[in-house]
C-alpha positions as CSV (number, residue, x, y, z in Angstrom):
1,X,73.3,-31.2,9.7
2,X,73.0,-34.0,6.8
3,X,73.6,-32.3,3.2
4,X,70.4,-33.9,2.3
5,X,68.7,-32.4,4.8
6,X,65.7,-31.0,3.6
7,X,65.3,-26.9,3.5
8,X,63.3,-25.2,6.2
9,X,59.9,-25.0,5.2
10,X,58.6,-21.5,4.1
11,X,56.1,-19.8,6.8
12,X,52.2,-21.0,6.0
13,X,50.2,-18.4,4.1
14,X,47.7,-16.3,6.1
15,X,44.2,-16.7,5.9
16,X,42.3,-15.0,3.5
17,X,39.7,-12.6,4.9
18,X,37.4,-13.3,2.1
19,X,34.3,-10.4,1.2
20,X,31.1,-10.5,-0.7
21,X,29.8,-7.4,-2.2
22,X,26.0,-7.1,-2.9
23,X,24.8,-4.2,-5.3
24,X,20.9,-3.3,-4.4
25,X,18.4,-1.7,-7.1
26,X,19.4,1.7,-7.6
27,X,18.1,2.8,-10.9
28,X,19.8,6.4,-10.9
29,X,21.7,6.3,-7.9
30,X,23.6,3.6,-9.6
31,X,26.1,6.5,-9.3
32,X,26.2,6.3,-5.7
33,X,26.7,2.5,-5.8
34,X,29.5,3.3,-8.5
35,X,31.3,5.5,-6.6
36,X,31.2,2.6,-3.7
37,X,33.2,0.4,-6.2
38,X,35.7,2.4,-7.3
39,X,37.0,3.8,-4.2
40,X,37.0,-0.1,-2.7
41,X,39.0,-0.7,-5.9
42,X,41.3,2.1,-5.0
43,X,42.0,1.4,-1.5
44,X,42.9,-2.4,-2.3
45,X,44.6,-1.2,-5.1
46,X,46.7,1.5,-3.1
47,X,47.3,-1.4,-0.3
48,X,48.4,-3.6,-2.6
49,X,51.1,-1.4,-3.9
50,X,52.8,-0.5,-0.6
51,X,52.9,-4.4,0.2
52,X,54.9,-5.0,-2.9
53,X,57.1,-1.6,-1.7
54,X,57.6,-3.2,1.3
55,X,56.1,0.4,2.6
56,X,53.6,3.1,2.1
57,X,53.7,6.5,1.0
58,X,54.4,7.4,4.4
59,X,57.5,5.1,4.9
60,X,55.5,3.1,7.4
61,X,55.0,-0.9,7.6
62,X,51.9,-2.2,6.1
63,X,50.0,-5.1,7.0
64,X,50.1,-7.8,5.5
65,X,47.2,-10.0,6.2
66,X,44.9,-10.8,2.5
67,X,41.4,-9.5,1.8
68,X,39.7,-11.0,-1.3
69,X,36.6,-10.5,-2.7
70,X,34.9,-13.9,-3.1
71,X,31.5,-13.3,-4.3
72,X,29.5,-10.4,-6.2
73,X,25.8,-10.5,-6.2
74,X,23.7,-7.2,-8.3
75,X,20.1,-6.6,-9.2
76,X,19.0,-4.0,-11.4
77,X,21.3,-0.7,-11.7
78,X,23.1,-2.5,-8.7
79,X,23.4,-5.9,-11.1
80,X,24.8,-3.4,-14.5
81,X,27.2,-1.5,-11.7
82,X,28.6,-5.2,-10.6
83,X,28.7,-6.3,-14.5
84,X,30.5,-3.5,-15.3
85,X,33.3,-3.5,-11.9
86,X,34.0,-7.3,-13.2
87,X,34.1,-6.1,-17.1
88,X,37.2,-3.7,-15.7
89,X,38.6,-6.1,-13.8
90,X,42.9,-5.7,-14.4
91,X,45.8,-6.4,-12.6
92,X,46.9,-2.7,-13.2
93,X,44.9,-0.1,-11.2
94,X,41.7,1.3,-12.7
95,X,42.1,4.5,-15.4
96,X,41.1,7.9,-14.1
97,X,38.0,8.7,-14.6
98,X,37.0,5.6,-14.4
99,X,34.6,3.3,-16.7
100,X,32.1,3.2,-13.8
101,X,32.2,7.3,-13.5
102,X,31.7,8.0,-17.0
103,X,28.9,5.6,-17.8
104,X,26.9,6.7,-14.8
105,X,27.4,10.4,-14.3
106,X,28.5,11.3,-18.4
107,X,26.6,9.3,-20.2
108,X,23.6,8.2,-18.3
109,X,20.9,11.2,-19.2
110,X,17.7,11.8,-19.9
111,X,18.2,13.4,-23.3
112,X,18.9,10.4,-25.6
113,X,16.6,8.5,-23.8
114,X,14.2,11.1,-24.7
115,X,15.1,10.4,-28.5
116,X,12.2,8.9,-31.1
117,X,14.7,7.4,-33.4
118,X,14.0,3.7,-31.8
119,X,10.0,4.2,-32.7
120,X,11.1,4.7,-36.4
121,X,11.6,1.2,-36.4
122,X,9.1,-1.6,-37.7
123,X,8.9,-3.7,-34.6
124,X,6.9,-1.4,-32.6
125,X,6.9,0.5,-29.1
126,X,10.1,-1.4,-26.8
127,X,9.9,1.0,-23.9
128,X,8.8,4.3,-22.5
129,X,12.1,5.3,-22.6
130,X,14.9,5.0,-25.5
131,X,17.7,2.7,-24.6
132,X,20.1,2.9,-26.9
133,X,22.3,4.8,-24.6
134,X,22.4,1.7,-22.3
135,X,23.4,-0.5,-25.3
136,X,26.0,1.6,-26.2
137,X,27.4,1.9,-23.0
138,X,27.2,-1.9,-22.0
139,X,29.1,-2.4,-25.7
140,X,31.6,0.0,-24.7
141,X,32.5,-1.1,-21.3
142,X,31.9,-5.3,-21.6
143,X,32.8,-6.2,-25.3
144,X,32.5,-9.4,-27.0
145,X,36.7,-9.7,-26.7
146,X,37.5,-8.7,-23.1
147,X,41.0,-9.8,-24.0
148,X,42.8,-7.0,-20.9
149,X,40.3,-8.7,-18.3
150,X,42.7,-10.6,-15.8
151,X,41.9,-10.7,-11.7
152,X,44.0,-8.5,-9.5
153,X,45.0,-9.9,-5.7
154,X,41.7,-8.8,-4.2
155,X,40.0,-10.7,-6.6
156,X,40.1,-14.7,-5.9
157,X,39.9,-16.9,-8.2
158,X,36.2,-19.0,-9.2
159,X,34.9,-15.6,-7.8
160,X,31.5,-16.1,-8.3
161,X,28.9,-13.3,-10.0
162,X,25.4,-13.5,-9.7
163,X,22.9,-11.0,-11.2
164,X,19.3,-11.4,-10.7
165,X,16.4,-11.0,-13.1
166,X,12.6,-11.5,-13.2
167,X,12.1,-14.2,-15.8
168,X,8.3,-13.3,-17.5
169,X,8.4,-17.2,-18.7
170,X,9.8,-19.0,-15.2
171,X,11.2,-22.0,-14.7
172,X,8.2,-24.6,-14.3
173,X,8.2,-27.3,-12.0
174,X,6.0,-30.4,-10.9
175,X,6.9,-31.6,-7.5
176,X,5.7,-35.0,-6.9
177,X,4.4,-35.5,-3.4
178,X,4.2,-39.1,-3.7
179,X,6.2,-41.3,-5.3
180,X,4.9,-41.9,-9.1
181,X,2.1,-39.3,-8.4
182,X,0.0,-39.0,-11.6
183,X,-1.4,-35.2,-10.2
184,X,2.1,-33.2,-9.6
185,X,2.1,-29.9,-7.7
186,X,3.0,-27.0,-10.7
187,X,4.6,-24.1,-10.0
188,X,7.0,-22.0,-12.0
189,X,9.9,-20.0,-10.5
190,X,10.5,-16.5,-12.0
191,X,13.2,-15.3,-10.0
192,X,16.1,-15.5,-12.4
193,X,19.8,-15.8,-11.8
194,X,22.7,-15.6,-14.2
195,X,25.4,-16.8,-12.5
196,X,29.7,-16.4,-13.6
197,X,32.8,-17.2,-12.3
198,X,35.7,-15.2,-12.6
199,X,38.8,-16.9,-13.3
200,X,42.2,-17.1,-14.9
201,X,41.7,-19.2,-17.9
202,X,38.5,-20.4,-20.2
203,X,38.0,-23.1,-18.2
204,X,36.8,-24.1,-14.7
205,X,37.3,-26.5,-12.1
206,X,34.3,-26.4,-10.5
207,X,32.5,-29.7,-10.2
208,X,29.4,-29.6,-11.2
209,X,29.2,-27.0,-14.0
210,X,27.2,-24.3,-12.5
211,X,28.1,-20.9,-13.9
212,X,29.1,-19.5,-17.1
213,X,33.1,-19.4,-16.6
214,X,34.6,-15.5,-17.8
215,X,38.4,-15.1,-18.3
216,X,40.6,-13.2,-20.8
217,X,40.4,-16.2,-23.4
218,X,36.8,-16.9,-22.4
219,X,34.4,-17.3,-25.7
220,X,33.0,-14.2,-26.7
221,X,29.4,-15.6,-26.3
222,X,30.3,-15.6,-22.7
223,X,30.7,-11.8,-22.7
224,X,27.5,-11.6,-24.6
225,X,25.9,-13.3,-22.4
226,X,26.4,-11.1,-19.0
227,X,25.8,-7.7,-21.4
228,X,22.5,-9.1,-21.9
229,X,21.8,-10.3,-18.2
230,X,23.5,-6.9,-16.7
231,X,20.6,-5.2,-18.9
232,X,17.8,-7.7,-18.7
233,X,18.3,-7.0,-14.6
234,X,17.9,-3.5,-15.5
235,X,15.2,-3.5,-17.3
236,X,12.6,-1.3,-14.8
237,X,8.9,-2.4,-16.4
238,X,7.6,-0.4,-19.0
239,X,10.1,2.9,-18.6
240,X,13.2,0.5,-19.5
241,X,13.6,-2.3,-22.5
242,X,12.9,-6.0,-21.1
243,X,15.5,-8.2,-22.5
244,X,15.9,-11.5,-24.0
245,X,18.5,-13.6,-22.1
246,X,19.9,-17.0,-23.6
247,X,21.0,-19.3,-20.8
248,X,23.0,-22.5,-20.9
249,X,21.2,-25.0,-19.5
250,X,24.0,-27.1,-17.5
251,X,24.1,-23.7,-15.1
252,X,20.9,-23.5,-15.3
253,X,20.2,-27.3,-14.1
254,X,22.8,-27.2,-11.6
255,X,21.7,-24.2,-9.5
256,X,22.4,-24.2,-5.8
257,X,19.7,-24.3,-3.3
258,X,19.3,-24.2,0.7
259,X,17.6,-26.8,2.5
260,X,16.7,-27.8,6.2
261,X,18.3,-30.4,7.5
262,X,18.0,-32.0,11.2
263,X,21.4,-33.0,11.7
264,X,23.7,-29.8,10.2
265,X,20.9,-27.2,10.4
266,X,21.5,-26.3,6.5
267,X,23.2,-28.6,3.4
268,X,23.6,-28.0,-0.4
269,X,21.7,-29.3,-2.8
270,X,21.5,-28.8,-7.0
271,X,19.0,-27.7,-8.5
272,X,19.0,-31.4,-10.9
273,X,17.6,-33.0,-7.4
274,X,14.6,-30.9,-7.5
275,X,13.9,-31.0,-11.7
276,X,12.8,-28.4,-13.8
277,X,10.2,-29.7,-16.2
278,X,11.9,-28.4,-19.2
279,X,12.3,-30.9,-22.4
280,X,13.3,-30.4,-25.7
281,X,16.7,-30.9,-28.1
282,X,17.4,-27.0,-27.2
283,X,20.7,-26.1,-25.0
284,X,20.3,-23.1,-24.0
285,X,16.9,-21.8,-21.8
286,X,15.3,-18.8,-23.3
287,X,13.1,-16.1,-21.5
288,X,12.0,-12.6,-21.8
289,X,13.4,-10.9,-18.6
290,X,12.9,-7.5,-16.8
291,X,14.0,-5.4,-13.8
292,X,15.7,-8.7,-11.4
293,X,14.3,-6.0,-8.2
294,X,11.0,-6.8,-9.3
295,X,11.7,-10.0,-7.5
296,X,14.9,-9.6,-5.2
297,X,16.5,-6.3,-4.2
298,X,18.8,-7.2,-2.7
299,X,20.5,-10.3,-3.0
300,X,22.8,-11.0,-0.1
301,X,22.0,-14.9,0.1
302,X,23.9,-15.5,-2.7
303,X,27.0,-14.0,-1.5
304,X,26.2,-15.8,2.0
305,X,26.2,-19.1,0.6
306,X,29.1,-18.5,-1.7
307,X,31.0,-17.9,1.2
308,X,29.8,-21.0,3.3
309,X,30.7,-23.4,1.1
310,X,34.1,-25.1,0.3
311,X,35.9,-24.5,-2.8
312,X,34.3,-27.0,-4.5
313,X,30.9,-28.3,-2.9
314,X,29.9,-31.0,-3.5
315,X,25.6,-32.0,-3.1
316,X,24.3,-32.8,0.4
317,X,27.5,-30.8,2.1
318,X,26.9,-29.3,5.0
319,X,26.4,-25.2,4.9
320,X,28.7,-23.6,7.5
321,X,27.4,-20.4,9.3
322,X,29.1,-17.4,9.0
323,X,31.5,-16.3,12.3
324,X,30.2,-13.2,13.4
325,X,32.1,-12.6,16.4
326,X,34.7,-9.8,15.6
327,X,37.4,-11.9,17.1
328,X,36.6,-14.8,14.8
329,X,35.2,-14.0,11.7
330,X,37.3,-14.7,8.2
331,X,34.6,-13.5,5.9
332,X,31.6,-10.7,5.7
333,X,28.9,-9.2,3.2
334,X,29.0,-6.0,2.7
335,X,25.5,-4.7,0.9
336,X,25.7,-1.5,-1.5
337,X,22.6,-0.1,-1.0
338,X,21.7,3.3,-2.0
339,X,18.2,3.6,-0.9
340,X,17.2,3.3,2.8
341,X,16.5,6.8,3.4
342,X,14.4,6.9,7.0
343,X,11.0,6.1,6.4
344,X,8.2,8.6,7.8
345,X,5.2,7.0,9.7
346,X,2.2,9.0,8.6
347,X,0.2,9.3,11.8
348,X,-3.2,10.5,9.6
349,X,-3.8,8.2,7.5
350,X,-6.9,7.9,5.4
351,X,-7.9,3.9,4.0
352,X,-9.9,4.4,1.0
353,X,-11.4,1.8,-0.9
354,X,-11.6,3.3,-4.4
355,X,-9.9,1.0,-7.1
356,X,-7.0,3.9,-7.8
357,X,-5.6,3.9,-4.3
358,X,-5.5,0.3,-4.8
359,X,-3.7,0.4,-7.1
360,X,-1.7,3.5,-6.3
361,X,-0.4,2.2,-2.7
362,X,0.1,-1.7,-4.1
363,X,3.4,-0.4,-6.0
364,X,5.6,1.2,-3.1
365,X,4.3,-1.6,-0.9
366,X,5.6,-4.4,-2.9
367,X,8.8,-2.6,-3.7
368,X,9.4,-1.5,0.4
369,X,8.3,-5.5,1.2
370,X,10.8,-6.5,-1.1
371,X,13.5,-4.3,0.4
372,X,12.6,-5.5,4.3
373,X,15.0,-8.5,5.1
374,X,15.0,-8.4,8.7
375,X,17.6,-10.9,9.5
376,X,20.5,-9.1,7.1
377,X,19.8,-5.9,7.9
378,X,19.1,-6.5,11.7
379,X,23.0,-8.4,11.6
380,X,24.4,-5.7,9.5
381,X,23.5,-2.8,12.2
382,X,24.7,-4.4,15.1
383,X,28.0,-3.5,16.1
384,X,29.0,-7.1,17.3
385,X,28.7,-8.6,14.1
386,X,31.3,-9.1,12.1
387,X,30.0,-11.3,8.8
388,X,27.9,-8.5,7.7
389,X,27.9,-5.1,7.1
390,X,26.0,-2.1,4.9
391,X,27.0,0.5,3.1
392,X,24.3,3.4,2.4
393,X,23.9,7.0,1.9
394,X,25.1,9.3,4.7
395,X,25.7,12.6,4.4
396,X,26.1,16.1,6.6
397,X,22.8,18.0,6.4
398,X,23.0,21.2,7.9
399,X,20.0,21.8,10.9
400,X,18.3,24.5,8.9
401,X,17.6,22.0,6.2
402,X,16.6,19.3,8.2
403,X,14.5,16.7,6.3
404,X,16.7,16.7,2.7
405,X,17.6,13.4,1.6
406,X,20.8,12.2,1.4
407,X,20.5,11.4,-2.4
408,X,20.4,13.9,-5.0
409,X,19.0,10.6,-7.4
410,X,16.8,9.4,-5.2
411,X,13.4,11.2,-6.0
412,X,10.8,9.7,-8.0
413,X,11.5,6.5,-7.6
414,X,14.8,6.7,-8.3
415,X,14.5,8.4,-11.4
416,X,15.5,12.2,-10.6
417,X,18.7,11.5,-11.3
418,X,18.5,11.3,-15.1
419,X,17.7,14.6,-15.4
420,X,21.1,16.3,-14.3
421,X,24.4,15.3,-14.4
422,X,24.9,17.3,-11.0
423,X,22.8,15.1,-9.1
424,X,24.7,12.2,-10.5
425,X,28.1,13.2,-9.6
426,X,27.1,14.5,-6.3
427,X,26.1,10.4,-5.4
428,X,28.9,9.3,-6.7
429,X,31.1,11.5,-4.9
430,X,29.0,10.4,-2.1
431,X,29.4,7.1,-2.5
432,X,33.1,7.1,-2.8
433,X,33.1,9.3,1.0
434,X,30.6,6.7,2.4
435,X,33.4,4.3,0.8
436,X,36.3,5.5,2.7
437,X,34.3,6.3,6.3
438,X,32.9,2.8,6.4
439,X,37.0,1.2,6.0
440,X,38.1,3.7,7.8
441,X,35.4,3.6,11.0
442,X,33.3,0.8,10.6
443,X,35.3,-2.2,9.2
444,X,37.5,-3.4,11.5
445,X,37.6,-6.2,13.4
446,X,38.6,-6.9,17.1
447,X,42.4,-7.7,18.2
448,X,42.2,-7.3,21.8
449,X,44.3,-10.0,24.0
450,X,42.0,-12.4,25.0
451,X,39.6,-14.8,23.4
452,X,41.9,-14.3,20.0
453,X,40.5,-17.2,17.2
454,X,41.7,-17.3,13.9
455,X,42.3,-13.5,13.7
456,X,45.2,-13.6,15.7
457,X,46.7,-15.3,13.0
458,X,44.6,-13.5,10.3
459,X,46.4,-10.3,11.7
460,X,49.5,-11.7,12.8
461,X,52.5,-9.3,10.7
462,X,49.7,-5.9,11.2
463,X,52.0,-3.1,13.2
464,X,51.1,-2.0,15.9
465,X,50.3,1.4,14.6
466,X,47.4,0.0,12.8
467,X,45.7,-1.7,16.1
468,X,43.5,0.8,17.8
469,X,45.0,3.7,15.8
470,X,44.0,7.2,14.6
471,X,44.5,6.4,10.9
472,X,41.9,8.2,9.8
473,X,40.8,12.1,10.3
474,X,39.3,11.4,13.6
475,X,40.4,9.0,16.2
476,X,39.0,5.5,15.6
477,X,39.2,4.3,19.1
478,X,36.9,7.3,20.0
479,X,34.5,6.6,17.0
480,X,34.1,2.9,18.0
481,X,33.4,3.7,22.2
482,X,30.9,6.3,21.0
483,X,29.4,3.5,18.8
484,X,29.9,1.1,21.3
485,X,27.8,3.5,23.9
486,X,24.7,3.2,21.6
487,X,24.8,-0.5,21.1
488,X,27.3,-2.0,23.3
489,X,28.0,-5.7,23.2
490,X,31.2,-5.4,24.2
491,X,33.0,-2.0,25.6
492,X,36.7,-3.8,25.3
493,X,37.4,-3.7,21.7
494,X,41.2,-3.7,20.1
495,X,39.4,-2.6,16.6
496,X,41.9,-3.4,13.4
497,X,40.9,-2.0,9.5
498,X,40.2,-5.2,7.7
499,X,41.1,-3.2,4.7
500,X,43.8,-0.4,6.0
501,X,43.5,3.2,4.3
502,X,47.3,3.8,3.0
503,X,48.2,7.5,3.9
504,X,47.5,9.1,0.7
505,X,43.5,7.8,0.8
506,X,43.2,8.9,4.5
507,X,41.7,12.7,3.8
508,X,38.7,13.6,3.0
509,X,40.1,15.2,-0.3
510,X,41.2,11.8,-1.2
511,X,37.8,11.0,-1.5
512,X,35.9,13.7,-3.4
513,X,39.0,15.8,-4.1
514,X,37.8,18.9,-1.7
515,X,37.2,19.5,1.6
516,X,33.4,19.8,1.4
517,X,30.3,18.0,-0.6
518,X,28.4,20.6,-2.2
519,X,24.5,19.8,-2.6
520,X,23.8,20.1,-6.2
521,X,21.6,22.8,-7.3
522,X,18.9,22.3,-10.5
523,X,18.4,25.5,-12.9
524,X,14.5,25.5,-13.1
525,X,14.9,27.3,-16.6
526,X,15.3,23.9,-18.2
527,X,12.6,23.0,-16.9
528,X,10.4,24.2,-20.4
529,X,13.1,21.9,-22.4
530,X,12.5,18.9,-20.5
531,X,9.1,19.6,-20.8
532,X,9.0,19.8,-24.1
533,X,11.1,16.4,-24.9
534,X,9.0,14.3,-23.0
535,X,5.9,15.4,-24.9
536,X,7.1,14.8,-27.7
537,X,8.4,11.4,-26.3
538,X,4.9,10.2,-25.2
539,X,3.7,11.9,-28.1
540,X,5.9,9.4,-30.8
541,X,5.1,6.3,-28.2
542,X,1.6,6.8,-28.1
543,X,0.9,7.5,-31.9
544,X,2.9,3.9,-32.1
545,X,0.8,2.6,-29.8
546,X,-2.5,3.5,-31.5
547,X,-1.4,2.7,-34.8
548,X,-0.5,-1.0,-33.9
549,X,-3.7,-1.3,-32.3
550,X,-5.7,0.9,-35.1
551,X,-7.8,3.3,-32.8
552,X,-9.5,5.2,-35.4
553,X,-8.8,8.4,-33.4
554,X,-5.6,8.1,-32.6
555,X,-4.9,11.2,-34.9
556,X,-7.4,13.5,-33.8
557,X,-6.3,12.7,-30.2
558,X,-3.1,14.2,-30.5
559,X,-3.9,16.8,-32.3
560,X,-3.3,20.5,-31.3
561,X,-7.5,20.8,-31.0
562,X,-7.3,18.1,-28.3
563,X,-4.3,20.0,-26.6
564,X,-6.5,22.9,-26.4
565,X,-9.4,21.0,-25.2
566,X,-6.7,19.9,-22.6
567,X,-7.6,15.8,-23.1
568,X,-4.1,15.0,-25.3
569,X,-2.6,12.5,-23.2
570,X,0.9,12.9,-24.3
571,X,0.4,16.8,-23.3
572,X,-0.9,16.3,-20.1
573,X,1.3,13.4,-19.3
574,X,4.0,15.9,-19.6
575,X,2.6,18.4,-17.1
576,X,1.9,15.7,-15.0
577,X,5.7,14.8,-14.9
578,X,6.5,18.4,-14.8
579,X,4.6,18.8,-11.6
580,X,6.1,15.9,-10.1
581,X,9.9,17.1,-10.9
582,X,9.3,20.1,-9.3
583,X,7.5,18.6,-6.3
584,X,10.7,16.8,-6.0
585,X,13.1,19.2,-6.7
586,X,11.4,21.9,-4.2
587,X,11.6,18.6,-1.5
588,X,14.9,18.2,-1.5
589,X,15.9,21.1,-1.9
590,X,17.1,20.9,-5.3
């Protein structure tokens, strides 16, 4: 051999399994959601460190085929839970307890939001509820100066963020039919997305500029700016603060869309091929925003498109559909969603015309419409799909209790959380064990002989301890055939963890750090307290209320001679509430 020869050339990298997480409206069981996130972050993190030992804890090979997360998409609590994961974001694994834990089992709490010292001020009634405690703890956890922020392996870089929020001033547009039409078709679009991209440095190479960019060195106003979209898509009407959101408009312009297309079914296009009628010298967009699940729930499309695209798309491309067969797929959603408890069909049922059941059923109906996307949630049960996948609420309810939900949060809208810390830690807790089942049992994808695409070299260098193996506390071969019996597309499946469970994460204990999930119990004593507070509550939001609209008997309608006549609305709003709590509490068992 020549002296010059050239060196041998390294082996090719192997493909990136690449994931996009979407965070669903929570509201309380944000907790659940949170405890979703940080045992993913653990498991990668834990992974991670054995393939830098060359070994786990265990003394055993480890696979070494990459998982990174690509895209995050959150509405509401889901949208603040996905702010705050990417806030957290360091090389170095997370602190114990974590960020997430604190804010939503500590600090998230009825009691200061039951506190009048917001209705003290001058600029009137905000919000049912006080939301200073969300302030604080967006401050705490996404500062101005994220200066520790840096992406970890799991995380790739330009991962893009999107949080969703229901803009009250929309986006309006005039869509010319005809060419130099003098009558446009108006409409305005209200569903709002702030979209980010994660990276290394302050600045981006993505081509056009279509997301705010967030690094270490990023300016401040870009921290800013996802604070105020992680609470803006928070914001549930009326209980919770709507928020003012500031938005550049170059992402703004140069949002992303999905259109038909005869030839390559689906292609890109930018949002500056279909114009927003917006003029002016102004940079930035500016809107009043509330809850984003007003709108969108759950926002998988985001994360779908994110991952069908090339690095850098560029308009008209074509949009590549997802591989779902388990042999071939390189990339999957995953949706976070703590809410779809089974739905009961009311065989009597009473229609009634009266304006208040109107109005009473419209709610729910929007909200359960809103939730209902066939086609992702029809893909993410079957068991022969491997591009998308669900993560919910699952826990062991003994027979004689039959009928309990599996959230302690989940009651009242979501809301029944707030009023215990119990209930919060319990969804969290459960969230982390729904976590570590769904790696362990449910995220795998097939290695069997024959038919092998871009897996086999996906999972080239994984031992042969990990393919079909019992690496959990239960055999996985046995937990997929059983599957497999219920909704068999294929009986002959090599199943491989896509994320592997390093021995020390594999027990239950690992998980909620005991052997068993205790359902949370509420002490009905403070029941009188809590009672109490939120009279007083409606009673300093109402007397704002009449005071900036000057009803004359504003004062004698609070009074303590209208309680006793039993017509002071912030006193029987109260019992009102009362009754419901208990309603729920006795439901669930609480």
């Amino acid at each position: 051999m020549s002296d010059n020869a050239s060196p041998p050339a390294s082996p090719p990298e192997p493909p990136v399994f690449r994931l996009g997480l979407t965070l669903a409206g929570a509201v309380s069981a944000g907790a659940y959601s949170a405890g979703v996130l940080d045992f993913l972050r653990e498991a990668l993190d834990a992974w991670e460190r054995a393939k830098a030992n060359g070994k786990d804890s265990s003394g055993n090979s480890v696979p070494q085929h990459k998982v990174q997360i690509k895209a995050i998409s959150g509405t509401s609590a889901g949208a603040m839970c996905a702010a705050m994961f990417v806030g957290t974001l360091r090389t170095q694994p997370a602190a114990n307890p974590s960020p997430l834990y604190t804010a939503w089992v500590d600090q998230i709490d009825i009691d200061p939001m039951l506190d009048d010292a917001d209705l003290l001020a001058a600029n009137g009634v905000k919000s049912l509820l006080n939301c200073r405690i969300l302030d604080d703890i967006a401050q705490q956890i996404l500062p101005s100066n994220n200066s520790a922020f840096s992406l970890p392996p799991w995380v790739a870089e330009n991962t893009e963020l999107f949080l969703c929020t229901t803009s009250l001033r929309g986006i309006p547009y005039n869509i010319n039919a005809y060419p130099g039409g003098e009558n446009p078709y108006g409409m305005a679009l209200h569903a709002g997305v702030m979209k980010y991209r994660l990276i290394s440095t302050g600045t981006t190479p993505s081509l056009p500029i279509d997301a705010i960019p967030l690094a270490a060195n990023a300016p401040p106003a870009n921290w800013d700016n996802l604070r105020d979209a992680a609470l803006a898509s928070g914001a549930f009407p009326l209980a919770l603060q709507a928020r003012i959101t500031n938005t550049p408009l170059e992402p703004l312009l140069n949002r992303r869309w999905e259109v038909p297309d005869d030839k390559v079914g689906r292609r890109l296009q930018y949002q500056h091929e279909i114009t927003p009628a917006i003029s002016g010298p102004s940079t930035n967009f500016t809107a009043l925003c509330v809850d984003g699940g007003a709108i969108n729930n759950e926002p998988v499309e985001h994360v779908r498109l994110a991952l069908s695209l090339p690095p850098i798309p560029s308009p008209g491309c074509p949009i590549k559909r997802l591989e779902r067969d388990l042999k071939e797929a390189e990339a999957a959603t995953i949706l976070i969603d703590p809410f779809p408890d089974a739905q009961d069909f009311k065989e009597k049922y009473e229609a009634r015309l009266d304006l208040w059941s109107v109005i009473k059923g419209l709610v729910p109906a929007v909200m359960n419409q809103l939730r209902f996307k066939a086609d992702e949630l029809i893909l993410a049960e079957s068991m022969g799909v491997g591009s998308r996948y669900l993560i919910s609420p699952k826990r062991q309810i003994p027979e004689d209790r039959k009928g309990q939900p599996n959230l302690a949060c989940g009651a009242l809208g979501g809301f029944l959380g707030f009023i215990d810390r119990a209930f919060r830690h319990h969804d969290y807790q459960l969230g982390r064990l729904n976590c570590q089942r769904f790696l362990a049992r449910h995220f795998y994808m097939d290695m069997q002989s024959e038919g092998l695409g871009d897996n086999r070299q996906l999972f080239a260098n994984t031992p042969e301890a990990y393919k079909g193996a019992a690496y959990f506390d239960g055999d996985l071969p046995a937990i997929v055939a059983e599957q497999l019996a219920a909704k068999p597309p294929n009986p002959n499946i090599l199943p491989v963890p896509v994320i592997p469970l390093m021995p020390e994460l594999r027990d239950i204990t690992a998980a909620i750090g005991s052997q068993k999930l205790d359902w949370p119990k509420y002490d009905r004593k403070h029941l009188d307290g809590l009672e109490r507070r939120i009279r007083n509550r409606l009673d300093g939001v109402l007397t704002r209320i009449m005071d900036f609209l000057n009803i004359p008997v504003r004062r004698w309608l609070l009074s303590g001679f209208a309680t006793l006549l039993r017509v002071n609305p912030a006193v029987r709003g109260a019992e009102s509430i009362r009754k419901a709590i208990e309603t729920a509490l006795d439901k669930a068992g609480l």
